[in-house]
DSSP file (Angstrom, degrees, kcal/mol; ACC not computed):
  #  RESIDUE AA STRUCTURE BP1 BP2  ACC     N-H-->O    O-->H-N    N-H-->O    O-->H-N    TCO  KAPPA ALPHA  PHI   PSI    X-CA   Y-CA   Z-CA
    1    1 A X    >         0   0    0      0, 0.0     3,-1.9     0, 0.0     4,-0.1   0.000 360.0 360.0 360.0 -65.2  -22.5   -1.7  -44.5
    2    2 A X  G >>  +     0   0    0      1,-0.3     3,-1.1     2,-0.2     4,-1.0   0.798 360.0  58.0 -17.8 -50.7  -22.5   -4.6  -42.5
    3    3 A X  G 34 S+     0   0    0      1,-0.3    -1,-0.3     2,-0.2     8,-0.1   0.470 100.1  57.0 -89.8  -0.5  -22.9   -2.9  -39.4
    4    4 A X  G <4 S+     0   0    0     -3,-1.9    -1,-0.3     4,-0.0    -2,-0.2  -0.157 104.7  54.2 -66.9  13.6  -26.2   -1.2  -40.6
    5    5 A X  T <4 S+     0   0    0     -3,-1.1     2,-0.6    -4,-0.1    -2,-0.2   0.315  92.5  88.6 -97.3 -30.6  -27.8   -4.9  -41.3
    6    6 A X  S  < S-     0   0    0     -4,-1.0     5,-0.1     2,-0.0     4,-0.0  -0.513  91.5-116.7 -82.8 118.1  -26.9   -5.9  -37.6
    7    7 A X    >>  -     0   0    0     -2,-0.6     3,-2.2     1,-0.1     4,-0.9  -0.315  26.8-117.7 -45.9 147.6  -29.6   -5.1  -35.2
    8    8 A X  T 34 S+     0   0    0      1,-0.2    -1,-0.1     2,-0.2    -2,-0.0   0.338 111.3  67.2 -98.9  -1.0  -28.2   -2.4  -32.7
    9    9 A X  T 34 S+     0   0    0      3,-0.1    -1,-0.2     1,-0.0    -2,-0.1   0.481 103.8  49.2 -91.7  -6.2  -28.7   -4.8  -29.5
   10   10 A X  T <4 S+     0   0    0     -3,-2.2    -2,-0.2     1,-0.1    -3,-0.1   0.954  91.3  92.8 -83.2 -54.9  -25.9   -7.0  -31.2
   11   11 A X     <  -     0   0    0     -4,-0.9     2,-0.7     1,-0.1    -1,-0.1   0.021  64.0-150.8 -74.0 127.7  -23.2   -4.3  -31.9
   12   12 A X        -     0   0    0     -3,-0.0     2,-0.3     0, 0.0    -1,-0.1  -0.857   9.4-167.8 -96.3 118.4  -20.9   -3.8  -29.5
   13   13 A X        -     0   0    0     -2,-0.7     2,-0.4     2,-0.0     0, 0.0  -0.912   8.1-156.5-117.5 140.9  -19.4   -0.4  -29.1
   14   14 A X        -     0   0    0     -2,-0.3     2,-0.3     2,-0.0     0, 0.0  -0.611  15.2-170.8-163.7 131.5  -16.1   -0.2  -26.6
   15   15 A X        -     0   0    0     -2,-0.4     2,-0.4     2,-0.0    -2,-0.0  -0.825   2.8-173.0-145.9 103.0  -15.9    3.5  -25.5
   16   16 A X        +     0   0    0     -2,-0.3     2,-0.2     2,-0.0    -2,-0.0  -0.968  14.7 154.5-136.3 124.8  -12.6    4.5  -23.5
   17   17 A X    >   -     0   0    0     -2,-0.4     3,-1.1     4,-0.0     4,-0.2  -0.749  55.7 -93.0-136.3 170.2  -12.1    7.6  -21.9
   18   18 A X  G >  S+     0   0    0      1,-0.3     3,-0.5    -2,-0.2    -2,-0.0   0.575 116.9  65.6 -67.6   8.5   -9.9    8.5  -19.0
   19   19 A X  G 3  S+     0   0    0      1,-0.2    -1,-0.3     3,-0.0     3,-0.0  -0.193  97.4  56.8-124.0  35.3  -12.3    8.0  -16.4
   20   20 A X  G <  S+     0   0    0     -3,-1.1     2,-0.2     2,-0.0    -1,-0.2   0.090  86.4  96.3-145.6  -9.1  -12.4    4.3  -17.2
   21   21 A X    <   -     0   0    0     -3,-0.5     2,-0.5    -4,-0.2    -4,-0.0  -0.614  55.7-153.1 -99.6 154.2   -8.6    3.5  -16.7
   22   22 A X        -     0   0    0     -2,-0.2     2,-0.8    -3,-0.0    -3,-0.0  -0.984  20.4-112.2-127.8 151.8   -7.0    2.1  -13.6
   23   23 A X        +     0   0    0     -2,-0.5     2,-0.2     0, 0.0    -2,-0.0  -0.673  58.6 110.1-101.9 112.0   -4.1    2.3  -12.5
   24   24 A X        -     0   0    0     -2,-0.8     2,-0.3     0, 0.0     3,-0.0  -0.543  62.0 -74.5-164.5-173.4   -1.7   -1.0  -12.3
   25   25 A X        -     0   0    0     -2,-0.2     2,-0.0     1,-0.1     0, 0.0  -0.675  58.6 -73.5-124.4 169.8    1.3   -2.1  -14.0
   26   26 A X        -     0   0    0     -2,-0.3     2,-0.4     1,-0.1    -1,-0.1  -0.408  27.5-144.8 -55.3 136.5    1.7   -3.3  -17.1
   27   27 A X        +     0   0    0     -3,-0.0    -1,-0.1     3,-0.0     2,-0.1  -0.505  49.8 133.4 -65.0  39.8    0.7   -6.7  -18.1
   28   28 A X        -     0   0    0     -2,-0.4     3,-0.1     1,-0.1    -3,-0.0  -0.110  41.9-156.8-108.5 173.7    3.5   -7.5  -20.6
   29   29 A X  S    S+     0   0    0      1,-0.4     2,-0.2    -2,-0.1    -1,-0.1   0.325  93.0  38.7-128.5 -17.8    5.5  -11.3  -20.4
   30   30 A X  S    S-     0   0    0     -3,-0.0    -1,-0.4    23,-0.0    23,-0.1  -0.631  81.9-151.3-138.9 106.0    8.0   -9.8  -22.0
   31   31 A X        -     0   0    0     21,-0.5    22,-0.0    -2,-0.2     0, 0.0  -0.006  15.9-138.7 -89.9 127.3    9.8   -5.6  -21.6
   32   32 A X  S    S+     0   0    0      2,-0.0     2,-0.1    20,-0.0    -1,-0.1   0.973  83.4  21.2 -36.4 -61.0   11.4   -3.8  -24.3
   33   33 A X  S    S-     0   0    0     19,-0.1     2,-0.5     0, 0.0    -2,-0.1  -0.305  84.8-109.6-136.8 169.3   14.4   -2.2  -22.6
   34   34 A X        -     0   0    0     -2,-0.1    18,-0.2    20,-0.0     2,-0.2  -0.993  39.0-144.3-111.3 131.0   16.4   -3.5  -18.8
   35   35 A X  E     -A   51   0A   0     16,-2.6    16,-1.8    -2,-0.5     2,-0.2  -0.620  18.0 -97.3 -96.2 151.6   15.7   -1.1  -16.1
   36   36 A X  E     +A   50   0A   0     -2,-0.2     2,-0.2    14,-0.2    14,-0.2  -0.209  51.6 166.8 -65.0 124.6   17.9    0.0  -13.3
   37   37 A X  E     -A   49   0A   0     12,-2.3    12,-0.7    -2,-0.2     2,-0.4  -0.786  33.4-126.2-132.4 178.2   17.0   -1.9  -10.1
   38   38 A X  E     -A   48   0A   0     18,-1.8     2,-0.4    -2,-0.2    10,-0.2  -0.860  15.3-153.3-119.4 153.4   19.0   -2.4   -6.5
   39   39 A X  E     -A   47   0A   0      8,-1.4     8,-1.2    -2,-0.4     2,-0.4  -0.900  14.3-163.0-112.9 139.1   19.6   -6.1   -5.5
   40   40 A X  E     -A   46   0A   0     18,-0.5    20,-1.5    -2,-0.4     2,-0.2  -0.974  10.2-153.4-118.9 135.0   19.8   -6.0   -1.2
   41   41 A X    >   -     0   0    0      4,-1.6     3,-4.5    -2,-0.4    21,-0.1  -0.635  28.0-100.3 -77.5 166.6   21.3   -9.1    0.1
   42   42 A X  T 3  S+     0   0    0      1,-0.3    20,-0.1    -2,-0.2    17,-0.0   0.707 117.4  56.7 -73.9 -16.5   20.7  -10.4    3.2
   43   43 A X  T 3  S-     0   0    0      2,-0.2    -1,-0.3    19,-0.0     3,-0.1   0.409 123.3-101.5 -96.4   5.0   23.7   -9.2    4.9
   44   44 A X  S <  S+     0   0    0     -3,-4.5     2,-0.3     1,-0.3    -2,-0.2   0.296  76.9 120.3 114.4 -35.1   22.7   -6.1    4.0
   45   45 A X        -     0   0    0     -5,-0.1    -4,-1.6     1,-0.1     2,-0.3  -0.738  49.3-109.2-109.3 175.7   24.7   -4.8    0.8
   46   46 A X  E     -A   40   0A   0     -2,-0.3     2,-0.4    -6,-0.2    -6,-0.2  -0.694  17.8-165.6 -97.7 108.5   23.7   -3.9   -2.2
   47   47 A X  E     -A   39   0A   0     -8,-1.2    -8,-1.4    -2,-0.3     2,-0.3  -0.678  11.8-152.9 -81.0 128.0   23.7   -4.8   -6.0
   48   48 A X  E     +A   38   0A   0     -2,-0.4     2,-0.3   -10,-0.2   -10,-0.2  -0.909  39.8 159.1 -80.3 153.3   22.8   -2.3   -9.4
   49   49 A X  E     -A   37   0A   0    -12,-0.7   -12,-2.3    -2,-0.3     2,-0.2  -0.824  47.2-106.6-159.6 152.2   21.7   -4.5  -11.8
   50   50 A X  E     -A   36   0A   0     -2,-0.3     2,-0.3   -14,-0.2   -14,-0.2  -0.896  35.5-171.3 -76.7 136.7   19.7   -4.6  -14.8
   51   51 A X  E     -A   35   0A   0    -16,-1.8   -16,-2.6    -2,-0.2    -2,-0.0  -0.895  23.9-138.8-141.3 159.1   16.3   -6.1  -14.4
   52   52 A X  S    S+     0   0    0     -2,-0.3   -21,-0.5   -18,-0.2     2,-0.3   0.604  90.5  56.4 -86.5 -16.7   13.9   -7.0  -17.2
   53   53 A X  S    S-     0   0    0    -18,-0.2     2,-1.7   -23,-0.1    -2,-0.1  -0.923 103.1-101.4-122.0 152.9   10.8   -5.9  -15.4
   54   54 A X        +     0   0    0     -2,-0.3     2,-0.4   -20,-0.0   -18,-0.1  -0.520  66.1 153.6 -72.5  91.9   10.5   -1.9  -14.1
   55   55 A X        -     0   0    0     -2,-1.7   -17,-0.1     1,-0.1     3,-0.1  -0.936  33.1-165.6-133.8 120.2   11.3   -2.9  -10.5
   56   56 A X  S    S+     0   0    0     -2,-0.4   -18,-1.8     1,-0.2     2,-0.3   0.966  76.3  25.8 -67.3 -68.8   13.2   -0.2   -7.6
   57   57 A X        -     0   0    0    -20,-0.2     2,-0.4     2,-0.0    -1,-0.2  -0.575  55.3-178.8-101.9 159.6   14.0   -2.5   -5.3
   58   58 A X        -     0   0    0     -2,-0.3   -18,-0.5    -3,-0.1     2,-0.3  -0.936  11.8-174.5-139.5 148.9   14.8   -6.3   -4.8
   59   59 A X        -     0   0    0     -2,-0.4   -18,-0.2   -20,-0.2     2,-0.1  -0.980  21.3-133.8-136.9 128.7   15.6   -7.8   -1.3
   60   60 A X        -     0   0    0    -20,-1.5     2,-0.2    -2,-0.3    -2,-0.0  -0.395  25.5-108.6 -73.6 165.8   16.6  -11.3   -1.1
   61   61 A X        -     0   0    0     -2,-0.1     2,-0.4     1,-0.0   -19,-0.2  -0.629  36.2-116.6-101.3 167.7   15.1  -13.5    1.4
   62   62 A X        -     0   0    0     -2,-0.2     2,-0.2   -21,-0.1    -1,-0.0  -0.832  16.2-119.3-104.5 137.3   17.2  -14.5    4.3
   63   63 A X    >   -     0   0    0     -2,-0.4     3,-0.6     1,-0.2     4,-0.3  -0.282  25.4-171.9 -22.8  96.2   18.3  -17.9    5.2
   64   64 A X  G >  S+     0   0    0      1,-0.2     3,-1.1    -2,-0.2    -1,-0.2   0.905  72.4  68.1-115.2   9.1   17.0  -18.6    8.5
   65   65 A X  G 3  S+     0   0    0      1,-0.2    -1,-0.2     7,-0.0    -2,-0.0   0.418  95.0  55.0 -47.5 -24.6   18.6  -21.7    9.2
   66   66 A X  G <  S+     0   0    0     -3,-0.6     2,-0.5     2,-0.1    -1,-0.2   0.320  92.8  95.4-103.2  18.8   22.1  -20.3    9.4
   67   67 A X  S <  S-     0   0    0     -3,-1.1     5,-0.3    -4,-0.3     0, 0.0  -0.969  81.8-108.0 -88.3 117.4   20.8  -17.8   12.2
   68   68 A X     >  -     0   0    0     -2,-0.5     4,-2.5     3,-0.1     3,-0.4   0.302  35.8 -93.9 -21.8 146.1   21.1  -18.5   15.8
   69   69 A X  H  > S+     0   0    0      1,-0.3     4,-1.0     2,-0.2    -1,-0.1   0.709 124.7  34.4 -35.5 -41.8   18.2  -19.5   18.1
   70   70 A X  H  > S+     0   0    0      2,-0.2     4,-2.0     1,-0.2    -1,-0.3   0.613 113.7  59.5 -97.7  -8.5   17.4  -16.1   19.5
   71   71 A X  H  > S+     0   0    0     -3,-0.4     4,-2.0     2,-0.2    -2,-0.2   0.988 110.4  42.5 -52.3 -62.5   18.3  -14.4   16.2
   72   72 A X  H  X S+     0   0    0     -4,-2.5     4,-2.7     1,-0.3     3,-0.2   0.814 115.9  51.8 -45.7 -44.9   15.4  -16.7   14.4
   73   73 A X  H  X S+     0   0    0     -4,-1.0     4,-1.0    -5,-0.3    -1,-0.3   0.853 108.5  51.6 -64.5 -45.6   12.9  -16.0   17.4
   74   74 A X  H  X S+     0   0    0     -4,-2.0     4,-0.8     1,-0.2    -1,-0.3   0.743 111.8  43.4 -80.0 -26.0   13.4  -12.5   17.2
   75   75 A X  H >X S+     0   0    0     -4,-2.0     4,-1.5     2,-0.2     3,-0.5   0.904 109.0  58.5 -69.8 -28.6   12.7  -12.4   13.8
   76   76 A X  H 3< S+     0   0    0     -4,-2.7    -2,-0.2     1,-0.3    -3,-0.2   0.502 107.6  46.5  -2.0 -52.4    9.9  -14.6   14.2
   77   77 A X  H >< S+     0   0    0     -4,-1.0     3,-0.7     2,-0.2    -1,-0.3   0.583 103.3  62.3-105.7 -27.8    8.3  -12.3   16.6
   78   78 A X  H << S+     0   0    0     -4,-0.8    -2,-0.2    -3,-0.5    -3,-0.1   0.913 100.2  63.9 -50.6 -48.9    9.1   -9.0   14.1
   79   79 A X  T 3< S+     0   0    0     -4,-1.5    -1,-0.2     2,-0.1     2,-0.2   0.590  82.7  85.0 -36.9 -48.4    6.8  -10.9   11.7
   80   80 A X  S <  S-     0   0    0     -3,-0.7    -3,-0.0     1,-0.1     0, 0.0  -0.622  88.6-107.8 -83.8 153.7    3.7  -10.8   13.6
   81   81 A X        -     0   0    0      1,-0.2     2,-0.3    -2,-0.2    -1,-0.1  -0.247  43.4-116.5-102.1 148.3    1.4   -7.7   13.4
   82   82 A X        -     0   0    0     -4,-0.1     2,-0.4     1,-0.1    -1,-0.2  -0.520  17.5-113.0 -92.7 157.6    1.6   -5.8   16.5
   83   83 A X        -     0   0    0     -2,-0.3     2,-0.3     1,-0.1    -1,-0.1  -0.714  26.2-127.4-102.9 144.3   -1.1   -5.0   19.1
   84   84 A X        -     0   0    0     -2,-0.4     2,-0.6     0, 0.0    -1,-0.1  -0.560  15.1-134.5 -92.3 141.3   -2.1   -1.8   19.4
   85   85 A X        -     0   0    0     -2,-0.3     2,-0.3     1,-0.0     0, 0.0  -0.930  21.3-142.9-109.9 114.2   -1.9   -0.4   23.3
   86   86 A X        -     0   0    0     -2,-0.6     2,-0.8     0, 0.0    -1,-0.0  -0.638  12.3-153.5 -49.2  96.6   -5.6    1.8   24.1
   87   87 A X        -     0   0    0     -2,-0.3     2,-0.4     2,-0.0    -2,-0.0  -0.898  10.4-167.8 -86.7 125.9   -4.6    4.7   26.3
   88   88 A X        -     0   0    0     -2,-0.8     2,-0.4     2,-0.0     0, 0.0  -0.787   1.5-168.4-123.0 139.7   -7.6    5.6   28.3
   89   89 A X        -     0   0    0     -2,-0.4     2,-0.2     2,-0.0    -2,-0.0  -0.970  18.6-136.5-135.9 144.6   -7.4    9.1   30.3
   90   90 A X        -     0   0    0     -2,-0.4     2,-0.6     2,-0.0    -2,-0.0  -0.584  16.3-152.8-100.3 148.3   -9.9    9.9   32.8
   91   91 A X        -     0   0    0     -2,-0.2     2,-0.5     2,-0.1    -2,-0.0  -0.747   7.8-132.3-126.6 117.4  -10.5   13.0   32.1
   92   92 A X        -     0   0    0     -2,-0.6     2,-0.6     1,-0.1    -2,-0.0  -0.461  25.1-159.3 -81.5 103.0  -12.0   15.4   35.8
   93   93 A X        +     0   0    0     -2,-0.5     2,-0.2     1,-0.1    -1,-0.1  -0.654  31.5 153.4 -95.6  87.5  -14.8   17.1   34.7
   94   94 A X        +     0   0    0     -2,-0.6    -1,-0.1     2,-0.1    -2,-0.1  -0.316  17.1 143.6 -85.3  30.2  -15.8   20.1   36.8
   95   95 A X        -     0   0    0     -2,-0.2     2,-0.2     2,-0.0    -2,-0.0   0.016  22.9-178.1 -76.3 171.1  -17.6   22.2   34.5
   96   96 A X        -     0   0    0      1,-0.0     4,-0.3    -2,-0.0     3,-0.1  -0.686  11.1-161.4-177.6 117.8  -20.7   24.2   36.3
   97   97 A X  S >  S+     0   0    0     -2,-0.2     3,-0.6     2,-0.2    -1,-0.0   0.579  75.9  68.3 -86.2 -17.5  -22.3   26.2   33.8
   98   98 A X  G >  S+     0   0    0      1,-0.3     3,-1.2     2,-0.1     4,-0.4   0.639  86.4  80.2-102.0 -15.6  -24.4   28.8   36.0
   99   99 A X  G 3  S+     0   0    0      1,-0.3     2,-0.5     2,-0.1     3,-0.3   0.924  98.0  33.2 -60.6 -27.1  -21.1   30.2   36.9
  100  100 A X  G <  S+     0   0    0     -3,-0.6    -1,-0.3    -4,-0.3    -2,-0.1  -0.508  90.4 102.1-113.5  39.5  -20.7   32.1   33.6
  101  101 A X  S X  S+     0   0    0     -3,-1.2     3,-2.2    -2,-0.5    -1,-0.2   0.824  75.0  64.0 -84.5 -42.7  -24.8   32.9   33.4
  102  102 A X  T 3  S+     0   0    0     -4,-0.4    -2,-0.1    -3,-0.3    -1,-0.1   0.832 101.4  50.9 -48.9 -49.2  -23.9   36.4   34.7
  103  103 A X  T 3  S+     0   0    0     -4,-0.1     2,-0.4     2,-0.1    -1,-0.3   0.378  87.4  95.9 -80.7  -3.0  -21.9   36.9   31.2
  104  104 A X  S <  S-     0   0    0     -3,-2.2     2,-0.5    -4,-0.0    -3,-0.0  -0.705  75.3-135.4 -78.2 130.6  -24.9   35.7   28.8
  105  105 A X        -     0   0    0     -2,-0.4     2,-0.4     2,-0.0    -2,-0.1  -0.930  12.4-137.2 -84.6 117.8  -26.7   38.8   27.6
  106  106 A X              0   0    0     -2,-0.5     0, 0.0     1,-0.1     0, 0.0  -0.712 360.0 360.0 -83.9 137.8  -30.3   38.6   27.7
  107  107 A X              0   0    0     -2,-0.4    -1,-0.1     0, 0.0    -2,-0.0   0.195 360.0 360.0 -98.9 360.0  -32.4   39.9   24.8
């Protein structure tokens, strides 16, 4: 009854259909259940764990203070986005079209 007294530029009507949804992860602070997750450590092996958010992997971050000079550098340099190398081909073009006029049929 109420909502027939309210002019129809007040009432707000919320319409959700599938073609409205996006797709993202849940927004929760806190999960029902603990899901099966992998821990990687830095040296490389591997934990199962139970994790409170739905997560495949975790990788710890590595230290890089206990790495050696050229260790550090070399990851250092992994890190930065690589430039992309432009191959150019020349390419000998020796087409001649009026050889193959004899094989056009004229109408």
């Amino acid at each position: 009854m109420l909502l027939k007294l309210l002019p129809q530029a007040v009432q707000q009507l919320r319409c959700l259909s599938s073609a409205t949804t996006a797709v993202t992860r849940l927004h929760r602070s806190v999960y029902c259940r603990l899901y099966p997750t992998v821990v990687v450590q830095p040296d490389g092996s591997t934990i199962n764990i139970r994790y409170h958010e739905p997560r495949k992997i975790i990788k710890l971050p590595l230290d890089l203070s206990t790495l050696t000079d050229a260790e550090r550098r070399a990851r250092l340099e992994a890190r930065k986005p690589r430039k992309k190398v432009k191959i150019m081909e020349e390419v000998e073009d020796n087409f001649n079209a009026k050889k193959y006029m004899k094989y056009i049929k004229k109408k």
